[in-house]
C-alpha positions in Angstrom: 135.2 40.8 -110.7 135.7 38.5 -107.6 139.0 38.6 -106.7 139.8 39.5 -103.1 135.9 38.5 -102.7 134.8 42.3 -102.5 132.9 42.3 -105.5 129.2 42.9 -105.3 127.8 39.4 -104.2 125.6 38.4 -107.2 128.9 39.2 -109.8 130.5 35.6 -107.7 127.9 33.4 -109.0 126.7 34.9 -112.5 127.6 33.8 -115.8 131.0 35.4 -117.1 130.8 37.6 -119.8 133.0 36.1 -122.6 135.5 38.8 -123.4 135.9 38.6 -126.9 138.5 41.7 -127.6 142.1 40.5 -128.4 144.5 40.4 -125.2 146.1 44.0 -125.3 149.1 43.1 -124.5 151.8 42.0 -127.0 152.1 38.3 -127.0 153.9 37.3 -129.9 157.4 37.2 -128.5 155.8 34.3 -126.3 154.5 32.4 -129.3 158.3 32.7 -130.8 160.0 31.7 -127.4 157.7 28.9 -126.7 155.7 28.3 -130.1 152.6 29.1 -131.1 150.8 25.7 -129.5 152.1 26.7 -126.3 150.4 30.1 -126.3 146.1 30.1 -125.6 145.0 33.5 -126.5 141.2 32.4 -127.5 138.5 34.3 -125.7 136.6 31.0 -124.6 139.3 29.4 -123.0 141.1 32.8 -121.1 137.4 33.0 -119.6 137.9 29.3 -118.7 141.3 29.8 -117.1 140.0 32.7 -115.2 137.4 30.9 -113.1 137.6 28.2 -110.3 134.8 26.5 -108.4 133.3 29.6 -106.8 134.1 32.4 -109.1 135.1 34.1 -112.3 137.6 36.9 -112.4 137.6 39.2 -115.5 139.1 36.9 -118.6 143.2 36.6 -118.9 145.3 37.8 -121.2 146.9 34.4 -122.4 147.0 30.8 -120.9 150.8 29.6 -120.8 151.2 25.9 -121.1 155.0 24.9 -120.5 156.1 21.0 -121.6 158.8 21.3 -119.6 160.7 23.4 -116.9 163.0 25.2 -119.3 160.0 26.0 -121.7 158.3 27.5 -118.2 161.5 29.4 -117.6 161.6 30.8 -121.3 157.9 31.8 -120.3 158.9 33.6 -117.7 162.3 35.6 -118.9 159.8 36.8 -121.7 157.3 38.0 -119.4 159.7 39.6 -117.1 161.1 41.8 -120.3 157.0 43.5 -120.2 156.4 43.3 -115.9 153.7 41.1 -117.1 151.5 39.6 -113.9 151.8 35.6 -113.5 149.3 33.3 -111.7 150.4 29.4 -111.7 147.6 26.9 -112.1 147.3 23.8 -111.1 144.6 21.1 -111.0 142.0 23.9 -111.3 139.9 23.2 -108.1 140.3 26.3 -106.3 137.3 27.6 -104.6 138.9 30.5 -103.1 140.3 32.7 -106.0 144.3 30.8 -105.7 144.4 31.1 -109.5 141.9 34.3 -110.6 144.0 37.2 -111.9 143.6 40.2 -110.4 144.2 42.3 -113.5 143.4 41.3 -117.3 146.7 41.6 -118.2 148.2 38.8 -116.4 149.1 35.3 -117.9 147.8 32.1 -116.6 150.4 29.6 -116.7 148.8 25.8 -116.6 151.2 23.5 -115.4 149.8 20.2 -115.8 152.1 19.2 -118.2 154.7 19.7 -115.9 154.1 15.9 -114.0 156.5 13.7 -114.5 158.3 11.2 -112.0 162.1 12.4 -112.1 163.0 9.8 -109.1 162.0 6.9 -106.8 164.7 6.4 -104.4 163.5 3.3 -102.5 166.9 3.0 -100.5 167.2 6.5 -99.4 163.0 7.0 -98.9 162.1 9.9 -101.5 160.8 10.7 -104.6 161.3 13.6 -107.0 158.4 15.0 -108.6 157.0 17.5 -111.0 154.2 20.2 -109.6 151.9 19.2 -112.1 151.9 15.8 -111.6 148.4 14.3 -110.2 148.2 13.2 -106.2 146.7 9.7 -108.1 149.5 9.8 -110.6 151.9 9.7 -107.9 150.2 7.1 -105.5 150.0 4.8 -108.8 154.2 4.9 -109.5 154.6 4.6 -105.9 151.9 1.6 -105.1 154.2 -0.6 -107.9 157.3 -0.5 -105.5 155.4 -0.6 -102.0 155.9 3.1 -101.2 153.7 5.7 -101.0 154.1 9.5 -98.9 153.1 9.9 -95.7 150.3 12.0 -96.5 149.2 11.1 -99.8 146.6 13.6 -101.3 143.4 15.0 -100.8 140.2 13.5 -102.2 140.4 16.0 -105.3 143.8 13.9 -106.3 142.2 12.9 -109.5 143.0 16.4 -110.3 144.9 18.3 -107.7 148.4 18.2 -108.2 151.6 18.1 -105.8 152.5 22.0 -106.3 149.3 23.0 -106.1 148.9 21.4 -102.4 152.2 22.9 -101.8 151.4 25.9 -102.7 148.2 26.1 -100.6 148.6 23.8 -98.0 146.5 20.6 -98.5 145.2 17.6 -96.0 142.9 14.3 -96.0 144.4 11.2 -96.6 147.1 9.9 -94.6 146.7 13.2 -92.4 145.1 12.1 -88.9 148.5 10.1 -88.7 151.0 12.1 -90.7 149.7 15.6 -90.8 149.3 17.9 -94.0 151.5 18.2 -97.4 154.1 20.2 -95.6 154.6 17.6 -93.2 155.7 15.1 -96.3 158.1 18.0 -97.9 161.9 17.1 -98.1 163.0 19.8 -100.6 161.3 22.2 -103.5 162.4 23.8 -106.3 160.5 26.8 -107.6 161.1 29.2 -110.9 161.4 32.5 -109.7 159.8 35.6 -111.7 163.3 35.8 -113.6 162.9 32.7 -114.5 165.6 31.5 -112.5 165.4 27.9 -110.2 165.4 28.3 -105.9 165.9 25.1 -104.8 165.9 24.3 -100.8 167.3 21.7 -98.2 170.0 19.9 -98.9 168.8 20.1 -102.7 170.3 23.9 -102.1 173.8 22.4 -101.4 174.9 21.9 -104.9 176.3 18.4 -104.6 173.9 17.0 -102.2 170.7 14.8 -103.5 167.2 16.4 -101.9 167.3 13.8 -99.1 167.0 16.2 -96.5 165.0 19.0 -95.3 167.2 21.0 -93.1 170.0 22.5 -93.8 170.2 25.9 -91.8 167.0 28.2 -91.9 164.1 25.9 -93.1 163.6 27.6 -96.6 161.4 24.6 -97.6 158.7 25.6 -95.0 158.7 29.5 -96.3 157.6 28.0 -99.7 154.5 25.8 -98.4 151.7 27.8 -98.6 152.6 31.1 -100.3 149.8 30.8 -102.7 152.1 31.0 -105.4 153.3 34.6 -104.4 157.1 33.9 -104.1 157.2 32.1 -107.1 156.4 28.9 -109.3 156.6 25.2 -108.4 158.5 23.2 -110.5 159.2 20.3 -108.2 159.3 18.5 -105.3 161.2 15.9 -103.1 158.8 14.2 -100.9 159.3 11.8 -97.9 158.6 7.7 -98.4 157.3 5.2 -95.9 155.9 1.6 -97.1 152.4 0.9 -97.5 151.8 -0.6 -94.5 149.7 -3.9 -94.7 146.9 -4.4 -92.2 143.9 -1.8 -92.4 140.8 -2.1 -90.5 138.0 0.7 -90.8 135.5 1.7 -87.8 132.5 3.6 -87.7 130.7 5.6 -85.0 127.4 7.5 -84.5 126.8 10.4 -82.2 123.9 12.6 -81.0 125.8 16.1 -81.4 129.3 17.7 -82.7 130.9 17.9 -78.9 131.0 14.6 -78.3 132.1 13.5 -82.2 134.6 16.2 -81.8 136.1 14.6 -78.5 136.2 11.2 -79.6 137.9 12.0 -83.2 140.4 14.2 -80.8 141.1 11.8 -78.5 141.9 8.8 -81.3 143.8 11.2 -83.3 145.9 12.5 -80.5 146.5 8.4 -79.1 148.0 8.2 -82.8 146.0 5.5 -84.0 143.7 6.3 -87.3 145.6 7.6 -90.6 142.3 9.1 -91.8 139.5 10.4 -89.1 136.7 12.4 -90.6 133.1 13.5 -89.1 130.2 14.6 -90.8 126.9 16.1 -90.1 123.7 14.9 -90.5 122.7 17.1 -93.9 127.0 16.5 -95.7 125.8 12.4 -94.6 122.9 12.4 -96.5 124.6 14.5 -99.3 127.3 12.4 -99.5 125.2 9.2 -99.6 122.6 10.8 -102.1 125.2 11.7 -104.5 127.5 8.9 -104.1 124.5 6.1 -104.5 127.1 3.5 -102.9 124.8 0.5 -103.6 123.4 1.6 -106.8 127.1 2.1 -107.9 128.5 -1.4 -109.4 131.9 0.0 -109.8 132.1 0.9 -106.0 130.7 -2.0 -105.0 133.4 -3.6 -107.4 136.4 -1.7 -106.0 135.6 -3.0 -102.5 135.5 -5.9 -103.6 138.9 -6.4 -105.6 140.6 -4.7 -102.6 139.3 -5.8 -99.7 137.3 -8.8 -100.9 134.4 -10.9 -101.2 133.1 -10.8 -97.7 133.7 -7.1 -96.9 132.0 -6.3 -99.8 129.2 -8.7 -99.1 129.1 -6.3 -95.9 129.1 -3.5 -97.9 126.0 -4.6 -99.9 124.0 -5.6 -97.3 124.5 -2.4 -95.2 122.8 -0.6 -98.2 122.7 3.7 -97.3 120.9 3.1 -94.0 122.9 2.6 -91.5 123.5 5.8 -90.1 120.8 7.1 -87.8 120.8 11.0 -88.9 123.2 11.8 -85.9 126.6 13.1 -86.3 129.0 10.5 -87.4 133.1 9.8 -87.0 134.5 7.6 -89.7 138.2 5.9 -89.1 141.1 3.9 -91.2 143.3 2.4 -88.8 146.7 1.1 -90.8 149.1 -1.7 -89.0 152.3 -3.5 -90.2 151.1 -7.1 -88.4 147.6 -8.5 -87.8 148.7 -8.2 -84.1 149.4 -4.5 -84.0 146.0 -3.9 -86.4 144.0 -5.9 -83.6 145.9 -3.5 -80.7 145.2 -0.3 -82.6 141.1 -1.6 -83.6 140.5 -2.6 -79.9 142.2 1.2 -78.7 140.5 3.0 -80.8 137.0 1.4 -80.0 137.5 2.4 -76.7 138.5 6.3 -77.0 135.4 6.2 -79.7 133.2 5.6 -76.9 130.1 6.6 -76.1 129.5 6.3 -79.8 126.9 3.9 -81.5 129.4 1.7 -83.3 127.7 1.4 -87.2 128.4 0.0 -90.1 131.8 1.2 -91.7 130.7 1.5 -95.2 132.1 5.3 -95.5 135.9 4.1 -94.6 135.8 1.2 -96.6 134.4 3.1 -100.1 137.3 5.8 -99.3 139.9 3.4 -98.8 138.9 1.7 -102.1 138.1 4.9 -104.1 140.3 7.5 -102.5 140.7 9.4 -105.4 137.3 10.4 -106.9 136.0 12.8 -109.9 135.2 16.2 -108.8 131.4 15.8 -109.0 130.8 17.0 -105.3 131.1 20.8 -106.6 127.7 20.3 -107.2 125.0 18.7 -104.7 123.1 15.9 -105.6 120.3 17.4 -106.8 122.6 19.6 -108.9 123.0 22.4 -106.4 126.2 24.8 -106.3 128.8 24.1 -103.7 131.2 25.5 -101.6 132.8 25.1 -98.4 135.1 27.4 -95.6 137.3 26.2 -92.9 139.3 26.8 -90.4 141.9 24.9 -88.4 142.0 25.1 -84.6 143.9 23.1 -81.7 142.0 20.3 -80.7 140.7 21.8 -77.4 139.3 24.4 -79.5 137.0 22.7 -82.1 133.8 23.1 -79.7 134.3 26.8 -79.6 134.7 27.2 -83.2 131.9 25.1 -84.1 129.5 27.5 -81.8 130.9 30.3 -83.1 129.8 29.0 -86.7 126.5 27.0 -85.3 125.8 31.0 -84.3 125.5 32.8 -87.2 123.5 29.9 -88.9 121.2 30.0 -86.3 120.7 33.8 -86.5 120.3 33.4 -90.1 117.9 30.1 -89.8 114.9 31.9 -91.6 117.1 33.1 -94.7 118.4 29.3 -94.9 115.1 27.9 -95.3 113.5 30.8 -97.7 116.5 30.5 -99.5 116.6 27.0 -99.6 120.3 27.1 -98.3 121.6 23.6 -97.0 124.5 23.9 -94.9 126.5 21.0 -93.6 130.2 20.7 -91.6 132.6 17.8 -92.2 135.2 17.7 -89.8 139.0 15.8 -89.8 141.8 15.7 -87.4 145.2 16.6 -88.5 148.1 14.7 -86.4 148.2 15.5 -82.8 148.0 19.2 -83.0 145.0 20.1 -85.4 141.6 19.9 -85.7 139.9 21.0 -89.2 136.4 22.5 -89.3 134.6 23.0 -92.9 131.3 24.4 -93.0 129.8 23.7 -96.8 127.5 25.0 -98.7 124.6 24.0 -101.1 122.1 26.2 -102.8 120.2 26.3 -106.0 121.8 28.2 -108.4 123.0 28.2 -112.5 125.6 25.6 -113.1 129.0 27.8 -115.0 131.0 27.3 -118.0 133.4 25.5 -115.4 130.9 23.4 -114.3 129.8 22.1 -117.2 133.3 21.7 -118.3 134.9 20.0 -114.9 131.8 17.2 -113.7 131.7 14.3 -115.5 129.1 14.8 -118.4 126.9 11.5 -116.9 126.6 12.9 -113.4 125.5 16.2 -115.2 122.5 14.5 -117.1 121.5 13.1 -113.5 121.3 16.3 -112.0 119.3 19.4 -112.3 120.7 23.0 -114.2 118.9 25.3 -111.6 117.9 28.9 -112.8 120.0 31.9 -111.9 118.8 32.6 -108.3 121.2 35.8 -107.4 119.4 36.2 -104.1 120.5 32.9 -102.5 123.9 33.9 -103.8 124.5 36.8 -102.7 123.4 35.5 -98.8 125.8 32.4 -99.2 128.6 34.7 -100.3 127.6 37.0 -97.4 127.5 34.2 -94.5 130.8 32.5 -96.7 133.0 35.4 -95.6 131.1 36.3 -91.6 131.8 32.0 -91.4 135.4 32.2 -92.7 135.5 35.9 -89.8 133.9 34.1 -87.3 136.7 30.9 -87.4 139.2 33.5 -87.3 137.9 35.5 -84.7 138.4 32.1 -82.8 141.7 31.5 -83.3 141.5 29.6 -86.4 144.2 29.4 -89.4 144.0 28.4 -92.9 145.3 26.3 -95.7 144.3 27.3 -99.2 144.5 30.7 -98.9 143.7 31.7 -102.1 142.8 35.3 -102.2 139.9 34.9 -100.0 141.3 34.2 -96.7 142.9 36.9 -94.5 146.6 36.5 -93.8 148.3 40.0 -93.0 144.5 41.1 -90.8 146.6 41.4 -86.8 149.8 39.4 -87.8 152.7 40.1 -86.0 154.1 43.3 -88.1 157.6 41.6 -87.6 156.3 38.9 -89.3 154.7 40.9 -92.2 157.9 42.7 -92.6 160.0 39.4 -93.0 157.1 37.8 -95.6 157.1 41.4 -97.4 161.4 41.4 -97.1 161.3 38.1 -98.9 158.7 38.9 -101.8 160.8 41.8 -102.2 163.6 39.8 -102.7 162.3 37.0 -105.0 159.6 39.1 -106.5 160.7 42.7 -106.7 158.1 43.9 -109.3 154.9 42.1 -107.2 154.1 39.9 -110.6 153.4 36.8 -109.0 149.8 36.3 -108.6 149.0 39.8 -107.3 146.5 40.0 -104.3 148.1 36.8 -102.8 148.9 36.6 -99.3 146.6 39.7 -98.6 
């Protein structure tokens, strides 16, 4: 079993054994509370619901699947009568245990059914939205009336949905302007393990829409980023800006990470790009080998019918050459007036300096495609995939890049027997933030999950590698001395999961208040046990 990520190294990558024994728990008054369709006990797909990117946890006892908010809080009245543990899922791309139970018994409750659009209020600036409704859902309803959130999803928002970004904290899109999910949070509303609804802000107030964030102690902030330990998500009221009219992209080549990292700092920090991402030399070629962006007709489409014939004419001539095998800073500048765009473009060139200025294919294919399949969990050659970050102040991101840069050196020899590729992209969050993420890439058995989560034509393009439990057991090795090392540095988290340390030297005040409140919401620890470790 993987949870926590103690288990013996090899058990994180290996096949799971199907369990096929009936759950021993009783489970029938769930099938009469909710009906029988609502209920998953088959062996195949607990084993399914018990795995994430990464890992595979041993098999669930049941998979939950609510059509509504009072069918989840039926759920969980009936599970509070037998203490029964409760993990929430959401879009299913954990790579850091968020969703593995930590004990057979518990109940996976999959709330993708819970996604629908309760409320666009154009004239007050919010909407009101159900956890399980997709980041790409959302932007969809929103795009029709000119609106979208400040930050709008990450590149997973295909699949990742709005409580499961709330839930672990969640960046990318919209971020090196706007900051992270919790940034775009006016108010949620979250089923306790009673079943009964918390709601927060001015939502709280009983007659008061969920307008506002603040109203006395920020109880909206205590719920971003508990990793589902206080309780589940059921919606969300998040801010609205309009889609702002003028975009520009800008690309930049450098010869190492310290002077990439200063550039992307100083742009972000003069509040100019919404998006501003770097990448190394080995996630560029990665990223270009799997994407094909010439070969790709329907890319190559997309830029076309949004940014039109001539940018994509650019786009097509520019083929995947025109990055030098340096580190590279990509940027999408966003402006309400061609004036403004032009002030912003001609800033931002300057603090991008002493870059090479290159082609800005990478920008433009995001800013058509933002939202993309999740076919990068495996490499383009067919590889397994998985990445660790951390997230430092700006004047920091050198340090914690050396600190990581270290133990990859040390290790160099492994790397190469092993044939381990290891990459970094990088991304700015705001003013304040700067987000490292080493990655990943190995040769190793695809899973079950997998197989089941790629698109079936990228899967017949790549290669099913043999079981190779010695390279796995050194990336799961150098996966938690990486996500030490970034901590060691000063470095927090988002996504938590089970993986990433939270309590390790926090203020004991601090712990007392966190383990005060789970006490209070929570008192029989059922709520994805091993959380918030």
């Amino acid at each position: 079993m993987t949870v926590n990520d103690r288990p013996l190294p090899e058990v994180a990558v290996q096949e799971p054994t199907t369990n096929n024994q009936e759950p021993k728990m009783p489970l029938q008054h769930l099938a009469q509370t909710l009906g029988p369709d609502r209920v998953i006990t088959d062996a195949a797909e607990r084993a399914f619901y018990s795995s994430d990117v990464y890992a595979q946890a041993e098999p669930c006892a049941a998979v939950v699947r609510p059509q509504s908010i009072d069918e989840l809080q039926r759920a969980l009245r009936a599970l509070a009568a037998t203490k029964t543990p409760v993990v929430a899922r959401g879009g299913g791309l954990s790579y850091t245990d968020a969703y593995l139970p930590a004990t057979p018994d518990t109940v996976v409750v999959d709330l993708v059914a819970l996604d629908r659009i309760h409320e666009i209020n154009e004239t007050d600036r919010y909407v009101v939205v159900e956890a399980g409704c997709t980041w790409a859902k959302l932007r969809a309803a929103l795009a029709e009336k000119g609106l979208r959130t400040p930050y709008f999803g990450p590149l997973s928002g295909l699949r990742s949905t709005v409580g499961g970004a709330l839930s672990q904290g969640s960046i990318f899109l919209g971020s090196a302007r706007y900051g992270s999910v919790g940034d775009a949070v006016l108010g949620i509303e979250v089923a306790l393990a009673s079943g009964e609804l918390l709601r927060t802000g001015a939502w709280a107030a009983g007659n008061s829409p969920p307008f506002f964030r603040y109203f006395g102690p920020d109880l909206t902030g205590l719920l971003v980023g508990d990793a589902g330990a206080l309780g589940i998500k059921t919606r969300a009221s998040l801010r609205l800006l309009p889609v702002h009219t003028h975009q520009d992209f800008l690309s930049y080549e450098y010869r190492d990470f310290g002077a990439m990292a200063a550039a992307m700092s100083a742009v972000t920090r003069a509040g100019l790009p919404s998006e501003c991402c770097g990448f190394d030399p080995v996630l560029t070629q990665k990223r270009m080998q799997r994407a094909s962006l010439m070969s790709d007709a329907k890319t190559l489409g997309e830029v076309l019918k949004k940014q039109g014939v001539l940018e994509g004419l650019k786009l097509a001539v520019a083929g995947r050459n025109f990055i030098g095998g340096g580190w590279s800073a990509h940027l999408t500048i966003e402006a309400d007036s061609p004036g403004e765009l032009k002030a912003k473009v001609d800033a931002a060139r300057t603090l991008m300096a002493p870059g090479k200025e290159v082609e800005n294919s990478i920008p433009k294919v995001l800013n058509s495609q933002p939202f993309t399949p999740p076919n990068n969990m495996l490499g383009p050659k067919g590889e397994r995939w998985v990445p660790v970050h951390g997230i430092v102040p700006h004047s920091a991101a050198q340090q914690a890049y050396q600190a990581v840069q270290a133990i990859f050196e040390r290790e160099a020899a492994n790397l190469v027997r092993l044939q381990i590729d290891v990459g970094y992209l990088a991304t700015t969050i705001a003013e304040q933030g700067f987000l490292l993420e080493p990655v990943f890439y190995w040769p190793e058995a695809q899973t079950s999950y997998h197989q089941r989560m790629v698109e079936p034509a990228y899967l017949k393009r790549v290669q099913n590698f043999p079981a190779n439990p010695e390279a796995s057991a050194c990336v799961h090795r150098l996966k938690r001395e990486v996500a030490d090392a970034l901590r060691a540095a000063g470095a927090t988290h988002f996504q938590l999961g089970k993986f990433y340390n939270y309590r390790d030297g926090r203020d004991p005040q601090a712990l007392a208040l966190i383990d005060a409140i789970k006490r209070q919401l929570d008192p029989d620890g059922r709520m994805n046990p091993g959380a918030l470790r």
